[in-house]
N, CA, C and O atoms as a GROMACS GRO file, in nm:
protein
  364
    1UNK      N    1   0.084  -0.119   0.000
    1UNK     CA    2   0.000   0.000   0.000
    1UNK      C    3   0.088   0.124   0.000
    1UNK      O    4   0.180   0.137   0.081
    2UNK      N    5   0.060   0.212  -0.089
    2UNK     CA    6   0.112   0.319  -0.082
    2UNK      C    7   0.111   0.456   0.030
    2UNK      O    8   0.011   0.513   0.076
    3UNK      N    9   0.229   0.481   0.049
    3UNK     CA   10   0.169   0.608   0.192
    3UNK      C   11   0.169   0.744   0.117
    3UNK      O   12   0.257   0.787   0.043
    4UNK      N   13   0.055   0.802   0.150
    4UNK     CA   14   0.023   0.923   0.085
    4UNK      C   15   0.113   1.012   0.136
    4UNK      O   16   0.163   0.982   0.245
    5UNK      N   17   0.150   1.134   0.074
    5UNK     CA   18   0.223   1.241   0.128
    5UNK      C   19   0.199   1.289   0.187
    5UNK      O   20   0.279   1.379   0.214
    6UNK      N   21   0.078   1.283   0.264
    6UNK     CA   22   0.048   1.360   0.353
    6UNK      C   23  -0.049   1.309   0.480
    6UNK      O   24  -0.125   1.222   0.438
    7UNK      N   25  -0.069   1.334   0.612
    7UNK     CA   26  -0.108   1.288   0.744
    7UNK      C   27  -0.218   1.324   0.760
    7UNK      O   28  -0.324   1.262   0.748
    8UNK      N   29  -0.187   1.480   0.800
    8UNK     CA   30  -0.325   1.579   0.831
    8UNK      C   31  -0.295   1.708   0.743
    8UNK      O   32  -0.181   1.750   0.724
    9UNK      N   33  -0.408   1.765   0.691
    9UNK     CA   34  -0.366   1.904   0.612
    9UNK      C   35  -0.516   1.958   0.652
    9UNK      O   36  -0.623   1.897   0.662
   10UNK      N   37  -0.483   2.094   0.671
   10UNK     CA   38  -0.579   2.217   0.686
   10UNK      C   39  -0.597   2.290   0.600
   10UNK      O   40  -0.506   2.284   0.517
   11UNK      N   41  -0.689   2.373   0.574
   11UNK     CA   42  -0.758   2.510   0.483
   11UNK      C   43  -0.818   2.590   0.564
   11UNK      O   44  -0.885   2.550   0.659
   12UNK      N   45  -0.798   2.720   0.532
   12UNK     CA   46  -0.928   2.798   0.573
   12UNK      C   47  -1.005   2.867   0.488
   12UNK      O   48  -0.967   2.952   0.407
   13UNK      N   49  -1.139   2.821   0.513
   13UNK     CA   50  -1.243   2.874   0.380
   13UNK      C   51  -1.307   2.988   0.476
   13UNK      O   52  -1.290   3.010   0.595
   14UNK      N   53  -1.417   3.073   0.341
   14UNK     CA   54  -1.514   3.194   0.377
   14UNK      C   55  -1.624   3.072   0.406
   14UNK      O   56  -1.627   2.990   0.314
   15UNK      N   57  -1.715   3.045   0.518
   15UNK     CA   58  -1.795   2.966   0.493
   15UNK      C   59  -1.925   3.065   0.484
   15UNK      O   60  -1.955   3.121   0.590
   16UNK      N   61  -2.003   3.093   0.375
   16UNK     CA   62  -2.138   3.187   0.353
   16UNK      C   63  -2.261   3.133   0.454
   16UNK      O   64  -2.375   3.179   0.455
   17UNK      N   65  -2.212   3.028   0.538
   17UNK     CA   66  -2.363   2.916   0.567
   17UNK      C   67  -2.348   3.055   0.747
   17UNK      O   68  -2.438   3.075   0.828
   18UNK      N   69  -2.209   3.114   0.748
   18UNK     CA   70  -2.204   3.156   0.923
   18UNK      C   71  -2.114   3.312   0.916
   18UNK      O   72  -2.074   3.376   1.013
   19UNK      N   73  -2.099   3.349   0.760
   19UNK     CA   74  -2.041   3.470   0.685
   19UNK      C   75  -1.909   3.503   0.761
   19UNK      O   76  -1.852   3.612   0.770
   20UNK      N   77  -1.878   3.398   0.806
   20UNK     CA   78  -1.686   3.368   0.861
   20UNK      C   79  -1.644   3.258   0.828
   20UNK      O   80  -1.694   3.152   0.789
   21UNK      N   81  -1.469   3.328   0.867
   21UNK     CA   82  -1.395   3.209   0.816
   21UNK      C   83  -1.408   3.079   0.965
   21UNK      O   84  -1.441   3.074   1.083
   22UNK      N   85  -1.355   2.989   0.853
   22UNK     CA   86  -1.333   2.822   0.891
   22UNK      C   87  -1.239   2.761   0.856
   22UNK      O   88  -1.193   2.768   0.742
   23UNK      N   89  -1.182   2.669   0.974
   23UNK     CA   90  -1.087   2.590   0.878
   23UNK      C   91  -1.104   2.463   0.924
   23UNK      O   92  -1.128   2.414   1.034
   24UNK      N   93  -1.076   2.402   0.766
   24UNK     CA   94  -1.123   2.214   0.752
   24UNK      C   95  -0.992   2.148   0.778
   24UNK      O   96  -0.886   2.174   0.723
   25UNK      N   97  -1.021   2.041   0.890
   25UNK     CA   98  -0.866   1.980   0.916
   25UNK      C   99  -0.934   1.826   0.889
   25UNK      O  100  -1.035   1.770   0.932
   26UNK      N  101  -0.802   1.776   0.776
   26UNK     CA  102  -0.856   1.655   0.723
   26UNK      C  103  -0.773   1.587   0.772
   26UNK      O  104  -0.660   1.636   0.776
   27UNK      N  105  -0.805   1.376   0.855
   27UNK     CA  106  -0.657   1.361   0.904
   27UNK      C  107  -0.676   1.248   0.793
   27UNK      O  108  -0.796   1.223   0.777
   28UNK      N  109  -0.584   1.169   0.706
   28UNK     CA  110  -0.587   1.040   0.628
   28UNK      C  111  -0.574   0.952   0.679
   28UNK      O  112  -0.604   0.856   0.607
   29UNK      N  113  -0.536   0.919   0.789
   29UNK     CA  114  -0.582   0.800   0.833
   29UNK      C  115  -0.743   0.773   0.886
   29UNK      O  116  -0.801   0.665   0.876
   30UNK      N  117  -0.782   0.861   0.926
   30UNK     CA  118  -0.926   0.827   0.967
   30UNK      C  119  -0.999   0.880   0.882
   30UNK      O  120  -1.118   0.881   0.913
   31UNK      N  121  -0.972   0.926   0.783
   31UNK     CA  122  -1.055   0.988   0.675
   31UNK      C  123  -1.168   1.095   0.706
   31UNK      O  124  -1.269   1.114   0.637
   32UNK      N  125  -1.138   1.151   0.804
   32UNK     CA  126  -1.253   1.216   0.846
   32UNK      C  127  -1.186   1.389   0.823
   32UNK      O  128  -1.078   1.419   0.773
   33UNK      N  129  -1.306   1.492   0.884
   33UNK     CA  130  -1.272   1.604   0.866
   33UNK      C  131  -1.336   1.672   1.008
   33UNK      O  132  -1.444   1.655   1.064
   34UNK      N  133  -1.254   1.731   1.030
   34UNK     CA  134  -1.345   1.855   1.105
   34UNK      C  135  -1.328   2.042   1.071
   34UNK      O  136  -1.254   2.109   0.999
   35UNK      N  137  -1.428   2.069   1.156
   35UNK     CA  138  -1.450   2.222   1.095
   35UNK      C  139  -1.444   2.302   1.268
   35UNK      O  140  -1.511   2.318   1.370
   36UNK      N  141  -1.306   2.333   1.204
   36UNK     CA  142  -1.299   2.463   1.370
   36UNK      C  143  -1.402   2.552   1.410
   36UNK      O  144  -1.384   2.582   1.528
   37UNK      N  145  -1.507   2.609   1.359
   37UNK     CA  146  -1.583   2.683   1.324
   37UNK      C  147  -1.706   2.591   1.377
   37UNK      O  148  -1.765   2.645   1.470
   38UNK      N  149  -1.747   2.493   1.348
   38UNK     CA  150  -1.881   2.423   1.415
   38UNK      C  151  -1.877   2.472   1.580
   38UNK      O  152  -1.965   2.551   1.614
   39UNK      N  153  -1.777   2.429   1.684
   39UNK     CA  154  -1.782   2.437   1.805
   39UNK      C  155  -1.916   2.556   1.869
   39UNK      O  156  -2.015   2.551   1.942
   40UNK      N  157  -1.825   2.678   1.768
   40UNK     CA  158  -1.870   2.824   1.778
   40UNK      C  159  -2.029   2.837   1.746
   40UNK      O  160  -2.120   2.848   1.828
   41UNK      N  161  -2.037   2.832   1.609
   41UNK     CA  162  -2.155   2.823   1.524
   41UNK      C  163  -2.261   2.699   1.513
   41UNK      O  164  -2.372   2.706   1.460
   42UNK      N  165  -2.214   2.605   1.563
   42UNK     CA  166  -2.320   2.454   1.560
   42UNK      C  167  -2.379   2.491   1.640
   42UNK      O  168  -2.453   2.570   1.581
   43UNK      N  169  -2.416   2.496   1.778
   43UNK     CA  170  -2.472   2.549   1.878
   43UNK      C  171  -2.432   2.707   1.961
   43UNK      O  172  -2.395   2.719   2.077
   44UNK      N  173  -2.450   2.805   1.870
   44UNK     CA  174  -2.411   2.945   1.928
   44UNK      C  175  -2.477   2.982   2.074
   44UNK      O  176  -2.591   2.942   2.096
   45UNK      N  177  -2.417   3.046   2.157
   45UNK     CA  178  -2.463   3.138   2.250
   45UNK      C  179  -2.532   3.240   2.198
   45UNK      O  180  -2.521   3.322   2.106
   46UNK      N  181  -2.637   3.199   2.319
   46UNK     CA  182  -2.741   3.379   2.288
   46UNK      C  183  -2.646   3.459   2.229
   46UNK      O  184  -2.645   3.449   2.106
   47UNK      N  185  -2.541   3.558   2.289
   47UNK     CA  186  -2.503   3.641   2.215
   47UNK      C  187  -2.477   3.633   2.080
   47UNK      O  188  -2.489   3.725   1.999
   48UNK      N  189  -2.445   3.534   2.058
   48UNK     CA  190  -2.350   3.519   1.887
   48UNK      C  191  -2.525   3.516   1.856
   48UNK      O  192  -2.563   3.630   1.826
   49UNK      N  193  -2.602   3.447   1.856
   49UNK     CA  194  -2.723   3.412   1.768
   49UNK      C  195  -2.797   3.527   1.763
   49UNK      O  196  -2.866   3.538   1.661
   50UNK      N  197  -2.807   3.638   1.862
   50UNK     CA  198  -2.827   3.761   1.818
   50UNK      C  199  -2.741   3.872   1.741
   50UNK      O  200  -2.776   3.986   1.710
   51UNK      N  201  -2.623   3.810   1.720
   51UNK     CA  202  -2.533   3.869   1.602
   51UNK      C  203  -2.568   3.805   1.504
   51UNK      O  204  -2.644   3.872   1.434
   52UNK      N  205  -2.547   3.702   1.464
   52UNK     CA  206  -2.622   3.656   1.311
   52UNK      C  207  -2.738   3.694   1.291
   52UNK      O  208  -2.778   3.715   1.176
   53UNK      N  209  -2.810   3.711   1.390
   53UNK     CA  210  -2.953   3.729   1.348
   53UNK      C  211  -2.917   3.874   1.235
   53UNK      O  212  -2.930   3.877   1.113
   54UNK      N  213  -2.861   4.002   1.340
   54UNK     CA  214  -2.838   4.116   1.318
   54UNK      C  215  -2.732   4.095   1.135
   54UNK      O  216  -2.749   4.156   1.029
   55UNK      N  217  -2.640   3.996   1.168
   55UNK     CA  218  -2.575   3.996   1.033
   55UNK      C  219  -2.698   3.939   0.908
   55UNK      O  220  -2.678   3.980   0.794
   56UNK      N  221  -2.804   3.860   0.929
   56UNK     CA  222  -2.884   3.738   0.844
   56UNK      C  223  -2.946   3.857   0.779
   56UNK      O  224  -2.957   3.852   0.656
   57UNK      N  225  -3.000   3.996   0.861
   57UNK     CA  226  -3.052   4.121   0.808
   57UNK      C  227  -3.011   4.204   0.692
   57UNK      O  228  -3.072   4.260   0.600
   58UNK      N  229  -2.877   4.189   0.731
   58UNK     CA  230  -2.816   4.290   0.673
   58UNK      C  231  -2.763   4.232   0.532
   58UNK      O  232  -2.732   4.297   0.433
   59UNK      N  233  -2.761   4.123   0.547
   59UNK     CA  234  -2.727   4.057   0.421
   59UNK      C  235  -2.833   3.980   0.340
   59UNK      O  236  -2.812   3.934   0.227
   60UNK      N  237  -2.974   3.969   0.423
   60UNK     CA  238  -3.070   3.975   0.350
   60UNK      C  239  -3.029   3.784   0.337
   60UNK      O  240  -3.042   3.756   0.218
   61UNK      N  241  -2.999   3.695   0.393
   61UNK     CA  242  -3.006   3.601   0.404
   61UNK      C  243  -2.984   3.501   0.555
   61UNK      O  244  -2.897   3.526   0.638
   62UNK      N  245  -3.061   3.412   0.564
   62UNK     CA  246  -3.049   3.308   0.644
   62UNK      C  247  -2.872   3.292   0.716
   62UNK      O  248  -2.790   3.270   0.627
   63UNK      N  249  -2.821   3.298   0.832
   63UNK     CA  250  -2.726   3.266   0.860
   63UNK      C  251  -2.761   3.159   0.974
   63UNK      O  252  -2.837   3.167   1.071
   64UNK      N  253  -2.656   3.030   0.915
   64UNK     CA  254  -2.702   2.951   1.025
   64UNK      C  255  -2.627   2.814   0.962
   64UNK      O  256  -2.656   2.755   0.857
   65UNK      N  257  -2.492   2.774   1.087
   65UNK     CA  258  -2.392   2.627   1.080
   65UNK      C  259  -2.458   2.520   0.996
   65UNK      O  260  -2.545   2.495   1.079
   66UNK      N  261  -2.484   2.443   0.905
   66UNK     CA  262  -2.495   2.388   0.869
   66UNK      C  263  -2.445   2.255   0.960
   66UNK      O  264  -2.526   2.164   0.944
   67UNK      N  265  -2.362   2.227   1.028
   67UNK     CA  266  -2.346   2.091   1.097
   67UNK      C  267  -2.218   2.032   1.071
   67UNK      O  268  -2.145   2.062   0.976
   68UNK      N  269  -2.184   1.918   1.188
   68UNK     CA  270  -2.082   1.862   1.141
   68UNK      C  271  -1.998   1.777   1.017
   68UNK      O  272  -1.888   1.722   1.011
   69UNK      N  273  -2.111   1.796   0.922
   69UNK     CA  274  -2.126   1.712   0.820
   69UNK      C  275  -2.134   1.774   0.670
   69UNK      O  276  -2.129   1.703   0.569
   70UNK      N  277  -2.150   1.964   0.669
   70UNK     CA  278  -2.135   2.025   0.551
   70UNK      C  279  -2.095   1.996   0.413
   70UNK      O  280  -1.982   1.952   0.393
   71UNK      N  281  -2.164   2.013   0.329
   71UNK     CA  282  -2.118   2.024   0.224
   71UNK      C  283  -2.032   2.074   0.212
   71UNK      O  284  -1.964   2.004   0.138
   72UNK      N  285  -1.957   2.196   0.249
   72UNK     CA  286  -1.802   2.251   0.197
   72UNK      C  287  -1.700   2.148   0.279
   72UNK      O  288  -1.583   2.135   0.242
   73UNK      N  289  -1.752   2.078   0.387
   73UNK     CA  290  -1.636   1.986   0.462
   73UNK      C  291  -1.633   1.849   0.364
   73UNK      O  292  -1.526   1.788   0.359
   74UNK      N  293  -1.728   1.807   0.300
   74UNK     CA  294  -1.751   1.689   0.241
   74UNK      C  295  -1.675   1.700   0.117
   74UNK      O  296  -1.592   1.622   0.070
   75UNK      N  297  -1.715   1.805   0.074
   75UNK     CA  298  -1.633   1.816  -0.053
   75UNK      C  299  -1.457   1.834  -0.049
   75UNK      O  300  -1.371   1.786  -0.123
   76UNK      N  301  -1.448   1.908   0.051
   76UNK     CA  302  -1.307   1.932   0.060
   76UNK      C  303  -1.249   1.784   0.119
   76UNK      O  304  -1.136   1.760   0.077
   77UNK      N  305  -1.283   1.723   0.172
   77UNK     CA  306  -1.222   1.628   0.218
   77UNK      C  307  -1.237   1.487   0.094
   77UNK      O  308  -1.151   1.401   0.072
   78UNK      N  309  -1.342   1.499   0.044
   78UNK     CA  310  -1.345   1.435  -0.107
   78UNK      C  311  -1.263   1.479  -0.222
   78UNK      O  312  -1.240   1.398  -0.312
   79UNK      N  313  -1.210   1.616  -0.227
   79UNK     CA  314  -1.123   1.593  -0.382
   79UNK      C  315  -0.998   1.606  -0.329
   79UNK      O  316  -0.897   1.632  -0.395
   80UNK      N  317  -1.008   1.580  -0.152
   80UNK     CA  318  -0.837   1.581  -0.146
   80UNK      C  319  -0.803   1.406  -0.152
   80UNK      O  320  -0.686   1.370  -0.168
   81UNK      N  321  -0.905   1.312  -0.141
   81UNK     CA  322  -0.856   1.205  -0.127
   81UNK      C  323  -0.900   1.157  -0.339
   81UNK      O  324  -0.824   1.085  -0.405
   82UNK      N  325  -0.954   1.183  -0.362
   82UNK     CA  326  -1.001   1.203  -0.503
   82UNK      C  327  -0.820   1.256  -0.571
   82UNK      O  328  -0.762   1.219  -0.674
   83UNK      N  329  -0.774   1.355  -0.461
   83UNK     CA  330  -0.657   1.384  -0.605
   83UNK      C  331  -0.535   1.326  -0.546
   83UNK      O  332  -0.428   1.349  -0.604
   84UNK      N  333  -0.536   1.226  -0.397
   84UNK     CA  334  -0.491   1.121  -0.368
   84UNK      C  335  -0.485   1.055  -0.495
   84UNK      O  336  -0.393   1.055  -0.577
   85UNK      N  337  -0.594   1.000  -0.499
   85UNK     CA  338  -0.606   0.850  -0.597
   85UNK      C  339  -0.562   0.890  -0.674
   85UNK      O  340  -0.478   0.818  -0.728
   86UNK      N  341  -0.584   1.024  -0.733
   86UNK     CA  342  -0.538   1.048  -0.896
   86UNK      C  343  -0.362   1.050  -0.923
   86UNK      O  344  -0.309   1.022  -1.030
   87UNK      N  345  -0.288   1.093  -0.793
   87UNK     CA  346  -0.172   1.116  -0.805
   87UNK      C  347  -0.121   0.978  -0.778
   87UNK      O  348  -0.022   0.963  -0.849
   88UNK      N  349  -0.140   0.879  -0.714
   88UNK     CA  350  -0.092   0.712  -0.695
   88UNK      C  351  -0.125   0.653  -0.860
   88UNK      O  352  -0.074   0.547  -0.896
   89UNK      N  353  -0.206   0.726  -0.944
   89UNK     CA  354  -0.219   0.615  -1.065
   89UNK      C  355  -0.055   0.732  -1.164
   89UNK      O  356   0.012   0.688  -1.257
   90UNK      N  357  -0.044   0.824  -1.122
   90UNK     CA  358   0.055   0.888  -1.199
   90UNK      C  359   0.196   0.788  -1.186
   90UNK      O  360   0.279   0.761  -1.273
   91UNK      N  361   0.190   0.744  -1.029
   91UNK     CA  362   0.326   0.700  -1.013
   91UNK      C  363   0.361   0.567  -1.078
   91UNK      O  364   0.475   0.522  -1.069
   0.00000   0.00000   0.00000
């Protein structure tokens, strides 16, 4: 079996679902991802949830965590193992 180049790797994205940044930490051995940003935003404190509310206004849309399970986490953690595979058929 081949060992990938890499362990754990991070990003930080704009996530639009909480109109801040996030960052996705992917580890390869467990294939999983997490999002620094859920802790905060998955279950906000009164205060923060009356700041989004105040931000959801002003921007004229819904603000609100999507979960531990996001689409921007799913995807990112899919075309990094996606360009895994692709780079093991190069070698």
């Amino acid at each position: 079996m081949t060992q990938p180049g890499w362990q754990v790797t991070a990003t930080t994205i704009y996530c639009d679902a909480v109109d801040d940044e996030a960052t996705l930490i992917v580890k390869y051995d467990e294939k999983s991802v997490v999002c620094t940003a859920y802790p905060k935003y998955g279950q906000p404190y009164k205060k923060l949830t009356s700041r989004m509310a105040g931000r959801s206004q002003k921007l004229g849309r819904h603000l609100k965590c999507e979960g531990p399970m996001c689409r921007r986490m799913v995807e990112y953690r899919n075309r990094l193992f996606a360009e895994d595979e692709e780079g093991k058929g190069k070698g």
